[in-house]
BALOBA-1460 file (C-alpha; in Angstrom, 3 decimals):
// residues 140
<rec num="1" residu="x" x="0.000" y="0.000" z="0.000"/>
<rec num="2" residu="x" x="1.021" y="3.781" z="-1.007"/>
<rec num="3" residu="x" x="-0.067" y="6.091" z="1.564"/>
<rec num="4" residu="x" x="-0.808" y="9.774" z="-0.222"/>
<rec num="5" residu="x" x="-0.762" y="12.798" z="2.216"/>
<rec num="6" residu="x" x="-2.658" y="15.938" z="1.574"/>
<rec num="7" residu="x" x="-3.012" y="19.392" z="3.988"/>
<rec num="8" residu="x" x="-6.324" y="19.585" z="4.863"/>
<rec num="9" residu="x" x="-8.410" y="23.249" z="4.486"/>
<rec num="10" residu="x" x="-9.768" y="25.335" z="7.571"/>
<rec num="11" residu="x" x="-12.934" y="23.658" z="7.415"/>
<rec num="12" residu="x" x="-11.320" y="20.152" z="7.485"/>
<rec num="13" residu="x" x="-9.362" y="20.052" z="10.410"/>
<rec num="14" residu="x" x="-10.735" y="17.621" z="13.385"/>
<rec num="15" residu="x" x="-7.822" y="15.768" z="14.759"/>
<rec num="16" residu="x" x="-4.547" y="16.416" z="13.180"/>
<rec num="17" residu="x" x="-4.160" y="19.046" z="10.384"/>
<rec num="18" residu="x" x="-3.733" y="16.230" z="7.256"/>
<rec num="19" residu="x" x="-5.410" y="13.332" z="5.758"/>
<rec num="20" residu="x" x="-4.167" y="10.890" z="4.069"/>
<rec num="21" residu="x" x="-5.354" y="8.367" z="1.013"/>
<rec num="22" residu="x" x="-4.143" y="5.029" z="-0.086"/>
<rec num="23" residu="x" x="-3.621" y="4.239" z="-3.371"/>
<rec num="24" residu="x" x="-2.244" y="1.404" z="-5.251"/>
<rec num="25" residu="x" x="-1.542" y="-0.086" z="-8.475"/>
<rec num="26" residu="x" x="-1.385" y="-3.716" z="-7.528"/>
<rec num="27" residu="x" x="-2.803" y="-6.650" z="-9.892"/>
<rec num="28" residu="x" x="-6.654" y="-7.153" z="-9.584"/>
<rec num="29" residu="x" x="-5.395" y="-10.456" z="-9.395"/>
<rec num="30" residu="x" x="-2.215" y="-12.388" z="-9.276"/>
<rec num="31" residu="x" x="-0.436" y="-13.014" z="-11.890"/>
<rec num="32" residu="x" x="-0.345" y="-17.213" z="-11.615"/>
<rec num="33" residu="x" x="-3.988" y="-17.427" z="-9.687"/>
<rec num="34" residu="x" x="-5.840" y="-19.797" z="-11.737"/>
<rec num="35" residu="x" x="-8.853" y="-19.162" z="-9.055"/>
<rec num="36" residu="x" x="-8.745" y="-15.082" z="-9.651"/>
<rec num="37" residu="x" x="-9.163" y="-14.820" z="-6.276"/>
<rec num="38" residu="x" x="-9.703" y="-10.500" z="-5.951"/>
<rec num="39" residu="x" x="-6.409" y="-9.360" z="-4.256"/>
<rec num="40" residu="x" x="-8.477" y="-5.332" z="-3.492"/>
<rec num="41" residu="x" x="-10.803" y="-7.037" z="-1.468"/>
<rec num="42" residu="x" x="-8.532" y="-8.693" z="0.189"/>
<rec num="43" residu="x" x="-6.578" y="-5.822" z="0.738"/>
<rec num="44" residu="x" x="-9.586" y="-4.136" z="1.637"/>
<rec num="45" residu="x" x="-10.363" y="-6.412" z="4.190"/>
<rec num="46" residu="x" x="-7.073" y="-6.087" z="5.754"/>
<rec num="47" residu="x" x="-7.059" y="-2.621" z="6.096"/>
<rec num="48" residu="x" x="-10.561" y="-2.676" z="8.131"/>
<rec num="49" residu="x" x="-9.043" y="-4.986" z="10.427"/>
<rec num="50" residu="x" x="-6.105" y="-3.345" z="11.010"/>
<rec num="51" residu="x" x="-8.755" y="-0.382" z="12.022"/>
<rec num="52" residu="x" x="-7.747" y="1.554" z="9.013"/>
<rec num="53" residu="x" x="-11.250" y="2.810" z="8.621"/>
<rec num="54" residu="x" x="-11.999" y="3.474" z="12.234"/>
<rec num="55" residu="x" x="-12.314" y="6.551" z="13.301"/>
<rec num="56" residu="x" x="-10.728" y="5.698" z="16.566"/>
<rec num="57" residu="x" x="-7.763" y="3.985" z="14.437"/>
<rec num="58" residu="x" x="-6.828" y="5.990" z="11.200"/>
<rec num="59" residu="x" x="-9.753" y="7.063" z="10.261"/>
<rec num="60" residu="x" x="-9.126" y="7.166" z="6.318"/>
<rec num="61" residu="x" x="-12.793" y="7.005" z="4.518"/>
<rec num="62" residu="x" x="-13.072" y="3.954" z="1.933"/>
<rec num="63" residu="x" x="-13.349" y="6.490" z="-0.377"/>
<rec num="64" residu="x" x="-9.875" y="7.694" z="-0.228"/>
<rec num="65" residu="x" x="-8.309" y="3.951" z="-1.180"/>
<rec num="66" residu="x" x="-7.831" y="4.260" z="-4.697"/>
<rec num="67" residu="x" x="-7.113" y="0.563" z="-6.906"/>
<rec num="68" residu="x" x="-5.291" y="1.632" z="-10.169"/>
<rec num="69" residu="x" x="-4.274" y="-1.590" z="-12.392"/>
<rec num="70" residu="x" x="-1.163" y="0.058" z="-13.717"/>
<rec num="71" residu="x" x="1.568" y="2.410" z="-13.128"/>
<rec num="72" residu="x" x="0.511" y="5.232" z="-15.175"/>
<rec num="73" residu="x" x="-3.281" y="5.239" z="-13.307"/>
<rec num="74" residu="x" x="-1.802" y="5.060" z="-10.034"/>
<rec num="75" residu="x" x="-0.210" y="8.774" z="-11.179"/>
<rec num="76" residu="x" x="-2.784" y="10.339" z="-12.462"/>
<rec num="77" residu="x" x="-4.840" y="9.538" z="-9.373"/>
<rec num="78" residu="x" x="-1.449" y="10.806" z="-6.974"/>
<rec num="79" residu="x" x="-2.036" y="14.176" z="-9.548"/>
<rec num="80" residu="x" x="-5.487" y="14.229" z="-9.021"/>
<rec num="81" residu="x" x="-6.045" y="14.082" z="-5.371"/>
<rec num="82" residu="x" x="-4.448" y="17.066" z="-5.015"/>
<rec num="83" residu="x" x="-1.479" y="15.279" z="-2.905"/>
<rec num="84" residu="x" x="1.437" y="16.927" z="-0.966"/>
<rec num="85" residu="x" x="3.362" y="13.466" z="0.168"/>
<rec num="86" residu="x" x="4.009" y="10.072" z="-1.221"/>
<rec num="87" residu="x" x="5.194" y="7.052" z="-0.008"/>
<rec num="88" residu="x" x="5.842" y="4.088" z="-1.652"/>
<rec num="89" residu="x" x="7.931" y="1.038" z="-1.630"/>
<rec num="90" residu="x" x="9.132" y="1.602" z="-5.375"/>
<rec num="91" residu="x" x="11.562" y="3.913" z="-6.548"/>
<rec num="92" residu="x" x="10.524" y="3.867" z="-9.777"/>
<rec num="93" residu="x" x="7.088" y="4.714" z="-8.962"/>
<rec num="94" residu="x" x="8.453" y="8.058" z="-7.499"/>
<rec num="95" residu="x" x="11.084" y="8.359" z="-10.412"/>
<rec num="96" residu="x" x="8.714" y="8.246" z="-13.195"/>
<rec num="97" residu="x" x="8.761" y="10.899" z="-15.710"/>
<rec num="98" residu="x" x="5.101" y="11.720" z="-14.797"/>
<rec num="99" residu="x" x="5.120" y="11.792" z="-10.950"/>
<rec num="100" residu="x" x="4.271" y="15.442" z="-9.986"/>
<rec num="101" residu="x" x="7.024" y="17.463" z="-9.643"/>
<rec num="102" residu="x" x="5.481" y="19.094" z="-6.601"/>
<rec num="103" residu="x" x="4.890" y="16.138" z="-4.420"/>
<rec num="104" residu="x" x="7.568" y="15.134" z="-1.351"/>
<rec num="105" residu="x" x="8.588" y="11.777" z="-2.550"/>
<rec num="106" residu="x" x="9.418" y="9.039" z="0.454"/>
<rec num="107" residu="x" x="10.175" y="5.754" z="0.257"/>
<rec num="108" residu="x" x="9.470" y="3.294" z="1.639"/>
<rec num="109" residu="x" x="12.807" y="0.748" z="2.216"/>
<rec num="110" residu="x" x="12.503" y="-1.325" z="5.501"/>
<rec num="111" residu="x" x="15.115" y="-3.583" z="3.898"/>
<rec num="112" residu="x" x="17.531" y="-0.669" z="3.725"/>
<rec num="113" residu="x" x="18.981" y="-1.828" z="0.537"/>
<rec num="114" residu="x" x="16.849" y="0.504" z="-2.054"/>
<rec num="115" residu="x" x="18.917" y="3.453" z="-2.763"/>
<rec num="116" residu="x" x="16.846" y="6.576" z="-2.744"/>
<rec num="117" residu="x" x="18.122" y="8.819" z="-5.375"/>
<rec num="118" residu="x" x="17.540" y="12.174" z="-6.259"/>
<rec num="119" residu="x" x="14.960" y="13.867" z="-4.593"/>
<rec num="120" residu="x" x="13.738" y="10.982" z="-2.802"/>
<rec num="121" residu="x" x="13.570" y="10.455" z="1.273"/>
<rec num="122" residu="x" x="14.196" y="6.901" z="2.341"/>
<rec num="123" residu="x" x="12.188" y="5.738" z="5.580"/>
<rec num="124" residu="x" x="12.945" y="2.024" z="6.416"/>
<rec num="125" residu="x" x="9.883" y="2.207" z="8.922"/>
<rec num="126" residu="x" x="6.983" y="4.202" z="10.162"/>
<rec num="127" residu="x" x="8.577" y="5.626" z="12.885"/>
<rec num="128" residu="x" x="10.719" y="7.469" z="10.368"/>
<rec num="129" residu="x" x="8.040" y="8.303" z="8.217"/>
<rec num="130" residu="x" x="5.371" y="10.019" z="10.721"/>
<rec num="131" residu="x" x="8.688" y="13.003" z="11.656"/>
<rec num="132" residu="x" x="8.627" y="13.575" z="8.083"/>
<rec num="133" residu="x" x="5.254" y="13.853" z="7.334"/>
<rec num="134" residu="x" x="4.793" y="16.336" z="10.268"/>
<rec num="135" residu="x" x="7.697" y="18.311" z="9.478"/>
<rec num="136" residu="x" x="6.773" y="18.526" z="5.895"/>
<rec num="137" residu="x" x="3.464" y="20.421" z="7.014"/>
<rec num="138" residu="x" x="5.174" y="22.560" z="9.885"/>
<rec num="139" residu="x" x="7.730" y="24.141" z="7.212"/>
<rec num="140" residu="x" x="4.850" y="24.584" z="4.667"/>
């Protein structure tokens, strides 16, 4: 999962002074399941029980999970949402030629081997990734 960060307006602001949107441009299905089991309800499912929906837990709307079948989707939606921070687990997914230039790009590398490259911030957990977030929005 991508997590997509955006400032919220005056109006919006309840707990915390951001929301944030998932979006992801995983298979429908995977690649060798004869069975076609759906991998975005699965994922779907896994995000309500790890309280992703709760509003006592992260309190993202189902709305705001956006399932994009390829690369180029999953950008246009990032463009789209109106988004301010990006993390995912693919440097080329930040990298692309059509990422928006004025999105903070951070990725995600728990294994510590993915090089982050120009312009990127590499996080290899959470706990490195919430600092950023915050400090993105206090300096802007």
């Amino acid at each position: 999962f991508c997590f997509v960060f955006k400032q919220k307006t005056a109006y919006e602001i309840y707990q915390c002074d951001w929301s944030s949107d998932v979006c992801s441009s995983d298979l429908k299905y995977g690649h060798f399941d004869q069975d076609r089991i759906p991998l975005w309800n699965a994922a779907l499912a896994w995000l309500e029980d790890e309280g992703f929906f709760a509003a006592k837990g992260f309190g993202i709307e189902r709305s705001d999970v956006h399932f994009r079948e390829t690369r180029e989707e999953k950008i246009a939606t990032i463009s789209g949402i109106g988004c301010d921070i990006f993390v995912d687990d693919l440097p080329e997914v930040l990298n692309h030629p059509d990422f928006p230039v004025s999105v903070t790009k951070i990725l995600f590398a728990p294994d510590r081997k993915s090089e982050a490259g120009e312009g990127l911030t590499r996080c290899s957990s959470w706990s490195e990734i919430i600092p950023e977030v915050t400090k993105h929005f206090q300096d802007n």
